[in-house]
N, C-alpha and C positions, 0 to 999 in steps of 0.2 A: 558700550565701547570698551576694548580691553588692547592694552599698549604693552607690549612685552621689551622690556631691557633698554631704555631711555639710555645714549651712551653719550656722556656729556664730551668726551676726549674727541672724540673720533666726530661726533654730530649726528650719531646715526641710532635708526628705531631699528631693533630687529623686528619685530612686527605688529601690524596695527589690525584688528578686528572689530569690525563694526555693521551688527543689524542693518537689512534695507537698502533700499537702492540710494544712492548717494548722486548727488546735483552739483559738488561742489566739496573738497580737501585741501585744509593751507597746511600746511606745516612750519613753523617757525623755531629757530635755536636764537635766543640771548643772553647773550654770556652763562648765566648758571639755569636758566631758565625755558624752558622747551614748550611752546604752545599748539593747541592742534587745535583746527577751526571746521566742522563739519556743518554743511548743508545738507538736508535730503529732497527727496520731492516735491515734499509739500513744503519744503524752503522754511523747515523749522529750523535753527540754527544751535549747535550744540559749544562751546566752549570750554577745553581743560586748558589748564597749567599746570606742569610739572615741575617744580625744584629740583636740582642737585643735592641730593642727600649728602650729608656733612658730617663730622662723628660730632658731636653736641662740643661744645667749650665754654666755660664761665667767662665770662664778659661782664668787666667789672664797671663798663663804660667812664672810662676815667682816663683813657688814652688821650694826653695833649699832642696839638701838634707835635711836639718836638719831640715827645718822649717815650720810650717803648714800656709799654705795658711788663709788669713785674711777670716771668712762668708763675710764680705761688705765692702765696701771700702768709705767711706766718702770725700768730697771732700772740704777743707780748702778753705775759703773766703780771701783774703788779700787784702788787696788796692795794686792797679796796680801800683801808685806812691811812692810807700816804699819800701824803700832797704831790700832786702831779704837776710839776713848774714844765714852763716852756723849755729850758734848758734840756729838764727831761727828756719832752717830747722830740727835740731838735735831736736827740743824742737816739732815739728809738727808730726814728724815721734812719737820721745815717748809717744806723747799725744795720738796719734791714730791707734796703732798697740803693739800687746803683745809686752815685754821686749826685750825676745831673739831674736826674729824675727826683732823688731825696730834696737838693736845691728848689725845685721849683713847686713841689708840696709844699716843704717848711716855709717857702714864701707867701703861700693861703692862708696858710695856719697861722704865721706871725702876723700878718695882717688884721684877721677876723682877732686873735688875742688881743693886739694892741687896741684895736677898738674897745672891747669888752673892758680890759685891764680887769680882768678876773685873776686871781694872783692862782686856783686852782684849775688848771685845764680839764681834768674832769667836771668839776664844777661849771664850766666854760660849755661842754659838751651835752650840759643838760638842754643847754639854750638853744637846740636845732630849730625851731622855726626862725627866732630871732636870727642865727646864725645866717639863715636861707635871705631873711629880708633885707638883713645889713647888704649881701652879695649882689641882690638885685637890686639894691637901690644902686651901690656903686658904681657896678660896671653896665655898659649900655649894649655892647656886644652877647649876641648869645653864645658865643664861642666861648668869650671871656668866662660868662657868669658858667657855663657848663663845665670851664677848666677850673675854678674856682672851687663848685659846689665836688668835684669830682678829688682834687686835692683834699677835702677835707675829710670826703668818704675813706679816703685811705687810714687819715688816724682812727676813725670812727672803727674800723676794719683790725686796724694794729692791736687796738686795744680789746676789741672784741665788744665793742657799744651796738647796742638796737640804734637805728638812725632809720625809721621806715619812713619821715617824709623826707629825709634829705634824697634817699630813693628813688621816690616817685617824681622828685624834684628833675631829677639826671633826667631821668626816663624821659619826662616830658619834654626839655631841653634839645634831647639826641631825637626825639620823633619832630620836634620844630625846626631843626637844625637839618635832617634829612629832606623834608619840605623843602626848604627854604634852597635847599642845593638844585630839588628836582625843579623848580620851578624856573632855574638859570639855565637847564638842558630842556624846555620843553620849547615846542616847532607850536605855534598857537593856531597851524593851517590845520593840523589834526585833530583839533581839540576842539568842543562844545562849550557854550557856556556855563555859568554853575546855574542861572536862572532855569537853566532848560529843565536840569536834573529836576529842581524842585517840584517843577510842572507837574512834573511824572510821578515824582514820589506823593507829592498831593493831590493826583490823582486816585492814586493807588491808596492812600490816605481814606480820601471818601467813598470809595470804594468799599473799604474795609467799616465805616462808619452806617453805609446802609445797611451791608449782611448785620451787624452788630444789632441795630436796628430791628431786623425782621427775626433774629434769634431768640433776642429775648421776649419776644411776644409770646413764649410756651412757658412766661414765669408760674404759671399755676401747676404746673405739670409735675408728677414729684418726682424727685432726684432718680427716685429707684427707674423711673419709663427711660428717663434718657436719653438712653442709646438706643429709643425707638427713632431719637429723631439725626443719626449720625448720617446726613445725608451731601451731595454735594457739596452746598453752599455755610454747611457747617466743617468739613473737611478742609475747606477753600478758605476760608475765614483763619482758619487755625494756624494753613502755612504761610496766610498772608501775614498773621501778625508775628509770625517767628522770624520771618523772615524781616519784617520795620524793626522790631524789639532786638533782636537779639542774631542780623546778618542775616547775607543770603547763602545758608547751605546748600550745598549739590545737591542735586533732585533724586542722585542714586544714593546720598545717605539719610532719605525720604520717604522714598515710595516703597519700601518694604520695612517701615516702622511700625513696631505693636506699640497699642495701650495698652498698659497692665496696671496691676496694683499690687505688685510685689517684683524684686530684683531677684528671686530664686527663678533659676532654670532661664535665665536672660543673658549669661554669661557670653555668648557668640551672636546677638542678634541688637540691632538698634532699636528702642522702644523707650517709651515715656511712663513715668510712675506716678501715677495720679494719687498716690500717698506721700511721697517724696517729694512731688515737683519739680524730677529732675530727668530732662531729657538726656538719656545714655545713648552715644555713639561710639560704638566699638569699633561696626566697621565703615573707616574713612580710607582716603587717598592717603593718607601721611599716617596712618592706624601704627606706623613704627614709634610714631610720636607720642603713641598710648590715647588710652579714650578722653575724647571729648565730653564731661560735664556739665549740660547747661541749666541753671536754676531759670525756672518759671516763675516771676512773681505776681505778673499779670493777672489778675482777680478773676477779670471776664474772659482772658484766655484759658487759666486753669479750669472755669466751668463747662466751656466748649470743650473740651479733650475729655472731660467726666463722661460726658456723649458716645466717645467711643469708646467708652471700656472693651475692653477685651474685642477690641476689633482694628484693622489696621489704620494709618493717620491718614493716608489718599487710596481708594480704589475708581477704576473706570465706572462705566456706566452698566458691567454687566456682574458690580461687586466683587471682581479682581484683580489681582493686584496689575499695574502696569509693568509690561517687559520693559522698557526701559527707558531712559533720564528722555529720550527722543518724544517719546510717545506723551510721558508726562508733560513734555515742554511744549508740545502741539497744542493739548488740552488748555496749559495754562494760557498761552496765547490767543487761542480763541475764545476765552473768555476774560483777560483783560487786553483789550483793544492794540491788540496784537502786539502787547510785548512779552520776552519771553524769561525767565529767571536771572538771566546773565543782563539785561537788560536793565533790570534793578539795581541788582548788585554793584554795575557799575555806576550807579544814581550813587547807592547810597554811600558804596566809598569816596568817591567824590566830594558828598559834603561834608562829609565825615574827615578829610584832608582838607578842603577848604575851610572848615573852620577849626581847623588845630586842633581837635578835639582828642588829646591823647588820651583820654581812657575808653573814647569809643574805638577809636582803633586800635588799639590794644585789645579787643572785644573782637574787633573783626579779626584782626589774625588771627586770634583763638579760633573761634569758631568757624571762619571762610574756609581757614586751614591753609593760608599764604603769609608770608611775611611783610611788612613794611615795602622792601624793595619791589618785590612782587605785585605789590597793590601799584606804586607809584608806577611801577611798566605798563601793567597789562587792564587795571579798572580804572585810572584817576582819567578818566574822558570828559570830563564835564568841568573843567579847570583854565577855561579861555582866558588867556590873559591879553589885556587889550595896549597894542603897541603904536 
């Protein structure tokens, strides 16, 4: 399928091409987000999403209700050997951040001090986790605790300190706090339960547990044969565990992957490096966004891909390559009980938002190549809420 000039203004596709006789075309625009739904003949079902490309912005996630985010953030000089009093810090925030906005930082920062009563606020700022704990134990709102932990990032910021879990603290926060909104806008007649999902993914689960099963029964076989045995149901196995482990990639940044053992002369094509174990996608949907890096750690995954050295990660049945995401997605549905890539996918986003789980979705974006909003519109189906 190839989509030419997505126009977010106007709502309109200049043109769409697509392989095969077609059964069935949706087209849908939401707000920044453009989806295209194809059936063919054989009623295999194909699913994009597009985003509205945006020029990139630092997002300090530290925006309170009230207060508008600083354009730049400048980063204060102080000598490393000089006691840092609050007074200081009060005086560094008003020098470098509007009034009201300075006000209600300095009123995190006085807070978390007063507790500590550390007479050095650098000294004060060694104490990030403690910092973290004190804020969650206080405040019971996750707005609160995210305005809080987000206030503090600012001095963290001023002064130019490492703060990597107060960080991942935000993060987490702004992806429970996203959740927590989407689930006040969701209609629960269109929606599945999460039980269902699991069904599925624990199907696909044992699924993956028998091929495991019947693969390693060639353990006698030496390393060098192989890729005598890089056959279906070792091909199948591969994308099935890429896809549990580590998301469900699009099948066209798939079906034309090499195995190699070296990144020379791989420059323009997607392929996995059985020395590196590290899956490169070059080229994706959002390839503007730069390549995609996925580290393998999977033991029994990385042996199955050893399999196909120098041979691609899925071919058909006559050892070439698939024309396309369609074809692949026929295949794979016929041989797991007819579900088809997108099908997963939205399984596993799904539990994956149902259990809060911020650094697995943070995994998915990377790798699905959608954003948080995107997940929550167009994958979170399995999120019944019972009213």
């Amino acid at each position: 399928m190839k989509i030419s000039h997505v126009n977010f203004c106007t709502k309109t596709v200049d043109n769409i091409e697509v392989c095969g006789i077609l059964k069935e075309i949706k087209c849908e625009f939401h707000d920044n987000i453009f989806k295209i739904t194809i059936m063919n003949n054989d009623e295999v079902v194909v699913e994009e999403v597009f985003e509205e490309q945006k020029v990139e912005e630092v997002v300090e996630h530290e925006v309170f209700e009230e207060v508008i985010a600083e354009p730049s953030e400048k980063v204060i000089e102080e000598p490393v050997n000089k006691k840092l009093t609050i007074a200081d810090v009060k005086n560094i925030i008003y020098e470098n951040i509007s009034k009201n906005t300075a006000e209600t930082y300095f009123r995190s920062v006085k807070q978390v001090h007063d507790n500590f009563k550390e007479d050095d606020v650098r000294e004060l700022l060694k104490k990030e986790n403690e910092i973290i704990e004190f804020i969650e134990t206080k405040y019971d709102k996750l707005t609160t605790i995210k305005n809080k932990l987000c206030g503090m990032l600012k001095v963290y910021n001023l002064l130019n300190l490492e703060c990597t879990q107060l960080k991942c603290k935000i993060d987490h926060y702004m992806v429970s706090l996203s959740i927590e909104e989407d689930k006040k806008k969701e209609n629960p007649i269109n929606k599945r339960t999460v039980e269902e999902a699991e069904q599925i993914v624990n199907y696909f689960k044992n699924e993956l547990k028998t091929m495991e099963e019947e693969l390693f029964d060639d353990e006698d076989i030496p390393m060098s044969e192989w890729n005598r045995n890089w056959d279906k149901d070792a091909q199948l196995y591969a994308i099935l565990k890429i896809y549990l482990n580590h998301g469900v990639l699009r099948p066209s940044e798939l079906i034309g992957l090499k195995i190699t053992d070296t990144d020379e002369g791989c420059d323009k094509i997607n392929y996995y490096n059985i020395t590196t174990h590290e899956l490169i996608i070059h080229n994706h949907k959002n390839d503007r966004k730069g390549t995609k890096n996925i580290e393998i750690r999977d033991v029994n995954l990385r042996r199955v891909l050893r399999k196909g050295l120098n041979q691609y990660l899925v071919t058909n049945q006559n050892g070439e390559l698939y024309s396309s995401s369609s074809s692949f997605g026929k295949m794979f549905k016929s041989r797991f009980n007819d579900y088809n890539p997108y099908d997963l996918r939205k399984c596993v986003s799904s539990l994956a938002i149902s259990e809060g789980n911020t650094e697995k979705i943070n995994m998915l974006e990377r790798n699905q190549g959608h954003s948080l909003n995107t997940i929550l519109k167009n994958y979170n189906t399995y999120n019944k809420v019972d009213v």
